[in-house]
N, C-alpha and C positions, 0 to 999 in steps of 0.2 A: 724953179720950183715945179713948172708942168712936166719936165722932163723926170723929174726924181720918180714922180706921183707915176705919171705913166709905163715907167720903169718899175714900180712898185707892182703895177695891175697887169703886167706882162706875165712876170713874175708868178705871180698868187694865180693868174690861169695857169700858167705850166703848172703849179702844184696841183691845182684843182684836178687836171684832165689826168697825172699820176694817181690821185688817192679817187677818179670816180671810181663808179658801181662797176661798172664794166670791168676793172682789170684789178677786179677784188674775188680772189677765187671763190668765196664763200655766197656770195652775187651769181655767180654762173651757175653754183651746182643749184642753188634756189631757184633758178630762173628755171635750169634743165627740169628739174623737179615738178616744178608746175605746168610746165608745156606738156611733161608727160601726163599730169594728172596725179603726181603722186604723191603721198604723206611722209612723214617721218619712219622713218622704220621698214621702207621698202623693200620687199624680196626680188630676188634676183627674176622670178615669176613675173613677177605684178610690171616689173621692168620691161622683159621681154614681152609680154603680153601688148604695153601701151607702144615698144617700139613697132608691132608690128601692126598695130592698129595705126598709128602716124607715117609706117613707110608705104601703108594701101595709097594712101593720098600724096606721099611727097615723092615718089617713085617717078623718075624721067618718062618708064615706059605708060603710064596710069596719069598724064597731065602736070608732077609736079617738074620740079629741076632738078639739073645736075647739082648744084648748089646747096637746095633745100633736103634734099638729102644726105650729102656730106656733114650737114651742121646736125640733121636729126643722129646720124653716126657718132660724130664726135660726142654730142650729148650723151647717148648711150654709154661709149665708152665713162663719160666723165663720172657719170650715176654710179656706176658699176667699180669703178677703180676708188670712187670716195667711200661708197659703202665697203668695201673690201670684196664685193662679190663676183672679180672677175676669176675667170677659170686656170689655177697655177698646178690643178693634178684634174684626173677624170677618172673615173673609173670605168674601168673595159667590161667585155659581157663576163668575162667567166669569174669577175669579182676580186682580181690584181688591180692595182694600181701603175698610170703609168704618166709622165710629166708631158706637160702640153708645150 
């Protein structure tokens, strides 16, 4: 019976550590969201704006890491790809369009 029960609670942690917060995409882009400082309905602006006020500080050459900057990156991207705001055309100076 201790072995069933222990097998039981084995078990129900592998489920747990599958369904936490962490490896819930909807958890990350809230978490990205709030590290930046930003609300619902974010522009692609207000985005690059808090990225680059986060990379003054997490930048290798300015005290932060190699590290802490990769994750502030990926974030970026994440914000930007979940909102739809990253860049799939630009427009050039003379006002043609051309894909990125």
């Amino acid at each position: 019976m201790f072995f069933h029960r222990r097998g039981e609670a084995k078990s129900a942690g592998a489920r747990d550590t599958a369904e936490s917060p962490a490896h819930n995409p909807w958890y990350q882009v809230h978490a990205a969201a709030t590290a930046f400082g930003l609300s619902v309905g974010y522009t692609r602006g207000e985005v690059d704006a808090a990225f680059r006020r986060l990379a003054r500080k997490a930048h290798p050459d300015v005290g932060g890491t190699h590290d802490m900057f990769e994750t502030l990156i990926a974030q970026r991207h994440l914000l930007l790809k979940e909102a739809g705001l990253t860049k799939t055309t630009r427009n050039n100076a003379i006002g043609g369009s051309e894909t990125a």
